[in-house]
C-alpha positions in Angstrom: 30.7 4.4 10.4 29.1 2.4 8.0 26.5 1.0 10.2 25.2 4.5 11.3 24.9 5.0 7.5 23.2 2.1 7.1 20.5 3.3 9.4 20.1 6.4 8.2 19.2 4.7 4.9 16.6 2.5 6.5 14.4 4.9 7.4 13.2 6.0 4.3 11.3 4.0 1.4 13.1 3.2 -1.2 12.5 4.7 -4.7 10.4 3.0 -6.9 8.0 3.8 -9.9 5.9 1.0 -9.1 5.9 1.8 -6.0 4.5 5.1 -6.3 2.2 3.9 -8.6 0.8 1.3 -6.3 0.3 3.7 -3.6 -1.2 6.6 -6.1 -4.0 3.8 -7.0 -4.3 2.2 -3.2 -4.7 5.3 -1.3 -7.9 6.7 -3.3 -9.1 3.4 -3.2 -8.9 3.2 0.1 -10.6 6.5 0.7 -13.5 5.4 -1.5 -13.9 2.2 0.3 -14.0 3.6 3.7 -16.7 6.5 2.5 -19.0 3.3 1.0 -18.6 1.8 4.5 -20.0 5.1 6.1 -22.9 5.6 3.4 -23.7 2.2 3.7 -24.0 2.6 7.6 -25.5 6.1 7.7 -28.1 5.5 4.4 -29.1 1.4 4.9 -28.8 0.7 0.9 -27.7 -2.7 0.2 -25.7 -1.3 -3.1 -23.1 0.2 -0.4 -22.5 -2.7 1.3 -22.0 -4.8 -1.5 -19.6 -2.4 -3.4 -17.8 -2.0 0.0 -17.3 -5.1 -0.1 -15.7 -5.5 -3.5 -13.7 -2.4 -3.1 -12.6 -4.0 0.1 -11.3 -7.3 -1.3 -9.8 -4.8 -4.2 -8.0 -3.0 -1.6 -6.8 -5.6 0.2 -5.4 -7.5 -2.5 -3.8 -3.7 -3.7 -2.1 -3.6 -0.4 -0.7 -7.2 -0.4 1.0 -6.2 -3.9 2.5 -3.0 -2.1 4.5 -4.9 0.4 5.3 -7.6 -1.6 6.8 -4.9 -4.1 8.7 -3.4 -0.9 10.1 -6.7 0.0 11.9 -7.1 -2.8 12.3 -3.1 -3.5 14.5 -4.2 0.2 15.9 -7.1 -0.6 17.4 -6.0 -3.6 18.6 -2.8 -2.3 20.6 -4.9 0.6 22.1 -7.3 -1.7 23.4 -4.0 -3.3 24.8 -2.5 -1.0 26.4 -5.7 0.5 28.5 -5.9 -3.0 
């Protein structure tokens, strides 16, 4: 019984302000960087390509800090529940 509760609990993300916070800034971020990709292709401006490719790195390093947070957002949630 405890293992099929287990896995119901598995399957969601765990609740965390920074979490959420992470994601609120990473997700426009990631939108932005995508549309600079696109005006850089479609308009040829050099400006687009190099402030994709800041907002790239940016993002990138944003969603390295997300899973790192959600490793240990896990981790600690397990060691929880296994006391």
């Amino acid at each position: 019984m405890a293992q099929s509760n287990r896995s119901n609990n598995s399957n969601r993300l765990p609740e965390d302000v920074w979490l959420r916070r992470i994601m609120k800034f990473g997700l426009p971020l990631g939108l932005l960087t995508i549309a600079l990709l696109w005006g850089a292709y479609m308009t040829e401006q050099a400006w687009m390509l190099q402030s994709f490719i800041g907002l790239a790195a940016l993002t990138f390093v944003t969603g390295i800090i997300y899973n790192v947070r959600l490793v240990i957002v896990l981790v600690r949630e397990r060691r929880r529940e296994e006391e």
